[in-house]
N, C-alpha and C positions, 0 to 999 in steps of 0.2 A: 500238750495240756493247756486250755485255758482256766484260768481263773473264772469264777462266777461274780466276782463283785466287777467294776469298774477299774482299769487298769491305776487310774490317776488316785481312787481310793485305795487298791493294795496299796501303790508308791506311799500314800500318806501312811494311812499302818503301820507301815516296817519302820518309817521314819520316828514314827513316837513310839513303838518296840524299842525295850534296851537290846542294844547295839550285842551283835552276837561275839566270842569270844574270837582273840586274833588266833586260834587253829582252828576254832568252829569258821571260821571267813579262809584261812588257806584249805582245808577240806572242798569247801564247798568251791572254790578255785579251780583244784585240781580236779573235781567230779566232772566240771564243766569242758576242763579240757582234754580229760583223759579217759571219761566213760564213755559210753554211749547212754542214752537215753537220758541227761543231766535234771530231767523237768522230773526224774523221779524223788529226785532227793528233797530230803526238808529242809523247807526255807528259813528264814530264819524269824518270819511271826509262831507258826506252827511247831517249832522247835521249841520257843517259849512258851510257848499253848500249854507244849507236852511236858518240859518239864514244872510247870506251876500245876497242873493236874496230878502229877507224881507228889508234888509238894502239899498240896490242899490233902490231897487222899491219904496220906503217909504212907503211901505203898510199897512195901518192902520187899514183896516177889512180883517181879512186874518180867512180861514174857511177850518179843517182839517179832510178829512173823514178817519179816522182810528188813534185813538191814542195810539191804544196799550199800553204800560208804562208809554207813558209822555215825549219820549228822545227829538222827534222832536217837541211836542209843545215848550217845554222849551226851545232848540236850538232856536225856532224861537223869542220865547218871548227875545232873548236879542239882535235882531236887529228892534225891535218896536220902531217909535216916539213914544214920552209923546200922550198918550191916546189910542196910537192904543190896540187892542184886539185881538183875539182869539176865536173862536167857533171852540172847535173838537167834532169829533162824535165818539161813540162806542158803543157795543153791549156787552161787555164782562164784567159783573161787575170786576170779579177778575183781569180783566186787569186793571179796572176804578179808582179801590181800590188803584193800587198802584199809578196810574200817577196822583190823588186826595195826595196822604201822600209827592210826591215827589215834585210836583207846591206848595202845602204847604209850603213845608222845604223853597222852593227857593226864597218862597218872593212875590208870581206870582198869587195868588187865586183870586186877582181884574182886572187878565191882561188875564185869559186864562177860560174858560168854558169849562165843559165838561158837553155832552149831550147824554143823555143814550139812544139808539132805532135807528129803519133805519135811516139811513143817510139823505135818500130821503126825509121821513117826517121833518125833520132836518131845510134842508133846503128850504123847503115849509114851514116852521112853522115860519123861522128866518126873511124872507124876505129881500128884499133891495140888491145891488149889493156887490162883492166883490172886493176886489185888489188883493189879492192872495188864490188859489186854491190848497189846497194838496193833492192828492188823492193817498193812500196808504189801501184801505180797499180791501174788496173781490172783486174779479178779474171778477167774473160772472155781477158784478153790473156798471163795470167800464164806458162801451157805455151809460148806463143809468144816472150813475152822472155825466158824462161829457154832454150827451144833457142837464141836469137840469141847471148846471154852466156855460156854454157859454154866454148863453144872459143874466144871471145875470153878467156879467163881468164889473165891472168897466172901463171907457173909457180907460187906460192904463194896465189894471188889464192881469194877467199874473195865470195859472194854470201850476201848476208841478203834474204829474203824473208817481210815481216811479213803479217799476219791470216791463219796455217795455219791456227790452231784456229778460228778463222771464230765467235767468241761459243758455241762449244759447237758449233755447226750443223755441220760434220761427223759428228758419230755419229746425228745425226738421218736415217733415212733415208729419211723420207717427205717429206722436203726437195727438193725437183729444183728450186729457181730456178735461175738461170743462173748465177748467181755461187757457192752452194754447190756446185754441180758442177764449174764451174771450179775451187775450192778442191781439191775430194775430187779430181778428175784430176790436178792437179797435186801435189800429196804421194806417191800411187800413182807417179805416172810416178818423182819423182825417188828416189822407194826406192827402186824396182825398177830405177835407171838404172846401170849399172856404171860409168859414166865417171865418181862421183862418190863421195863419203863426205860424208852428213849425218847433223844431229842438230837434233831440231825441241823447240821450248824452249816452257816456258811463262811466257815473259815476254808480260804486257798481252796482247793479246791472238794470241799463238803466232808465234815464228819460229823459219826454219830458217835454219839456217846450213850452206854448203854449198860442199867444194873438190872438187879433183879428185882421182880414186882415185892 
């Protein structure tokens, strides 16, 4: 994955970003050494993105399709009011394994869920609406978790969905893998969707952020 801004402007960002917590910094350690894929994990500007968006919104059910290690559940879990929660979804047990030892260490096992199998079943299993929407999982499924969560939305409720700009590979158009296509289909659809007002950002690498009209 690259970034879409300029490598030497991320480097600044993160630099005047408050500084991530010292298990949010060993997580992100160990993701690096011990997963595969590490560029999937949230960094630690987007991680404050996510939780001061949880914070501004006071979102209290907040539901994350892809948790990978646990960075951005935990980021988000520390802009929660008293009661709110967390439902993330994942497929991966050894991703599950860690972001399970690491909401452990943080204090967080009564504020954040993790839910093992499609997403989709997930959130047909979970029912009720949301306030905040993460969608960071497979890119093939993205059109599909976005129609599931729309009209679950909370009357204020707000959906972030990160990698739009896909490392540049949207304006490529000689791109057709399955997942830049998935990308490019789902940006189109949710412009052109009237049931919504977004605005697609270029934080790390592109999210939209997205309510209802």
């Amino acid at each position: 994955m690259a970034f879409v801004v300029p490598e030497d402007i991320e480097r600044y960002a993160e630099e005047h970003t408050t500084r991530p917590t010292g298990l949010l910094a060993a997580l992100s350690e160990e993701t690096h050494a011990t997963l595969a894929a590490p560029q999937m994990l949230t960094g630690p500007i987007e991680g404050r993105f996510l939780e001061l968006l949880v914070y501004a919104s006071g979102a209290r059910r907040v539901l994350e399709l892809g948790t990978f290690s646990g960075y951005s559940s935990i980021s988000m879990a520390a802009g929660l009011p008293p009661g709110g929660h967390i439902d993330t979804c994942e497929v991966e047990e050894k991703h599950a394994s860690v972001a399970r030892r690491y909401i452990e260490e943080a204090g967080l096992s009564d504020r954040i869920s993790i839910h093992m199998g499609p997403g989709l079943d997930t959130i047909e299993a979970l029912g009720g609406e949301w306030d905040l929407v993460f969608i960071d999982a497979d890119k093939p499924n993205y059109l599909n978790y976005y129609e599931a969560v729309v009209p679950r939305l909370a009357e204020r409720g707000i959906i972030a969905a990160d990698n739009t700009l896909w490392s540049g590979k949207v304006l490529d158009e000689s791109d057709d893998s399955e997942s830049t296509v998935a990308i490019r289909e789902f940006n189109d659809r949710v412009r052109d969707d009237d049931r919504v007002v977004s605005v697609q950002l270029t934080i790390r690498d592109g999210v939209t952020l997205i309510r209802r009209a």
